[in-house]
N, C-alpha and C positions, 0 to 999 in steps of 0.2 A: 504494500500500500504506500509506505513513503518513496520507494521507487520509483511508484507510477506519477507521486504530487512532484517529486522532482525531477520527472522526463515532460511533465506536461507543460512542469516552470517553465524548463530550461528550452523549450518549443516555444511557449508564448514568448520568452525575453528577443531568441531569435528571433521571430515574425516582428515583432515590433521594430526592432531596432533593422532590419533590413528595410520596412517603410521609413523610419526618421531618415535614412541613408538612402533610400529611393526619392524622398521630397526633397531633401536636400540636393540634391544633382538631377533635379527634373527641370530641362531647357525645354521650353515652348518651341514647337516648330516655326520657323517665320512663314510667315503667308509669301513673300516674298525672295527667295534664296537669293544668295551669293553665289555670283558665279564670274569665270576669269576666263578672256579670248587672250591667246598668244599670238604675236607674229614672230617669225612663221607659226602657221596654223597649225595647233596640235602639238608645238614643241618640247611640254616635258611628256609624251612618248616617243616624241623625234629622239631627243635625249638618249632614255633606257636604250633604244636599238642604237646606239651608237654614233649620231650623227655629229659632223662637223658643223654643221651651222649652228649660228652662236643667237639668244634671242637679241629681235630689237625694242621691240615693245611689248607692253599688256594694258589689259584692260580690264579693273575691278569694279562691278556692279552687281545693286541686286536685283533680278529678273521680275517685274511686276506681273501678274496675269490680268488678262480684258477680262476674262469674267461676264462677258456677253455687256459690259459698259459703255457708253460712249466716253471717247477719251481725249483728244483733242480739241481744242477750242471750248472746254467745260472746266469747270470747278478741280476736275482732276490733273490736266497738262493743259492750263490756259494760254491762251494766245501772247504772244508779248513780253512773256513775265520769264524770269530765270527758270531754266527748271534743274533739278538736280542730275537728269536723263538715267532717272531710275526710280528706286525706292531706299529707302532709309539713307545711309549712309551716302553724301555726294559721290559718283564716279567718280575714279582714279585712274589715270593713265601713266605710267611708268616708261619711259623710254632708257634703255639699257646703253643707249650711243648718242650719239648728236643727229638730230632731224630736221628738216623744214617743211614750214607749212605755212601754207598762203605767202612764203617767198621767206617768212621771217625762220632764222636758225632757230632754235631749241636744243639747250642746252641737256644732257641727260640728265635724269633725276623724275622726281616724283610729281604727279603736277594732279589738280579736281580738273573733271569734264564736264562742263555745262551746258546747256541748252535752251536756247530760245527759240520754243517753235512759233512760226505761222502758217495761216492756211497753202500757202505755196511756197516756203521758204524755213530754213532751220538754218540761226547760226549757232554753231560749234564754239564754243568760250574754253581758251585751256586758260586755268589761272593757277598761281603761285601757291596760293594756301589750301591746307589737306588736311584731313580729318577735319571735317567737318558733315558735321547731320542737314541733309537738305539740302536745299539752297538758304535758309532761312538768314544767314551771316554772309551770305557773297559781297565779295568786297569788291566791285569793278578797278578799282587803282591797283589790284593783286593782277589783272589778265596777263598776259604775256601773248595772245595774240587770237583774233576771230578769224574767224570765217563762214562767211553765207553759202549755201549751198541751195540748188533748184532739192525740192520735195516730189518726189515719184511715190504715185498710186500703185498699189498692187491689188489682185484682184480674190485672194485669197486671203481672208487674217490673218496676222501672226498672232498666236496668243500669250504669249511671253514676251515682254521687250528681249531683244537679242541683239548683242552689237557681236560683228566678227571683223574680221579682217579678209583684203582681196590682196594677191599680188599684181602688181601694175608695173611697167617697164621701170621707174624710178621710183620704185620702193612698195607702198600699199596703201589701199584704198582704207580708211576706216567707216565702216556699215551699221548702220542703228537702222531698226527696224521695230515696229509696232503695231499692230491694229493693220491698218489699210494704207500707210507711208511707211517710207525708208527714205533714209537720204546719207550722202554719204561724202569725205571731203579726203582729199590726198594729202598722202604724208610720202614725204621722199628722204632720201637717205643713200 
């Protein structure tokens, strides 16, 4: 009988204390992930197989889904206004070398990716200060340099933001895509 009160203890104190230790270390999933485009595309498996090519940039964001939403020009990616060209955390772009864009060099290092859409037109904001939540702190004296780009329709949704990379004769295209736009502005190198 006292074996049995102190196998039952010693059962309840486990269960218990594996929930205090299960709440304790219980992360929400984000509705939104984080996720990283490389150029070259695919590089840390380029990597593992052995490759010679070295990266040149990335690109950290968190992937928002439509959700069956309207999403431009609304309350959610308003017309005119900073956007962060994601969710939570502002994009970051990392360039591993020295690049140019819209003509102006860029130094390597770490840089936020913003974005100003409108109905036929996104410009691309690379600015100086990082880690930052949102757009809600963007500092326009931080830019290091815009660029406007034409906005293409597509005819299928995307449902995830998704930004990638293209290779292009002088280096690669950087691609954001959403909803029923994409638009996209070159980086050379």
């Amino acid at each position: 009988m006292k074996i049995m009160k102190k196998i039952i203890l010693l059962a309840a104190t486990i269960f218990l204390g594996s929930q205090i230790l299960l709440a304790q270390f219980s992360v929400p999933v984000d509705k939104s992930p984080l996720d990283v485009s490389y150029y070259p595309v695919n590089y840390p498996s380029m990597k593992l197989r052995g490759t010679k090519e070295v990266p040149v940039m990335r690109v950290l964001y968190s992937r928002p889904y439509k959700n069956g939403r309207e999403l431009f020009g609304t309350n959610i990616v308003p017309y005119d206004k900073v956007w962060r060209l994601g969710a939570n955390e502002a994009t970051e772009i990392d360039f591993f070398t020295d690049v140019t864009v819209n003509g102006k060099k860029i130094d390597k290092g770490r840089y936020t990716l913003y974005c100003i859409p409108q109905e036929n037109e996104w410009t691309f904001i690379i600015n100086r200060e990082t880690d930052i939540w949102g757009s809600f702190k963007y500092d326009e004296s931080k830019d290091v340099v815009r660029v406007s780009v034409p906005v293409k329709e597509v005819k299928e949704p995307i449902e995830s933001l998704t930004i990638t990379f293209e290779k292009t004769a002088s280096g690669a295209n950087l691609l954001a895509g959403w909803d029923k736009k994409t638009a996209s502005f070159p980086i050379n190198f």
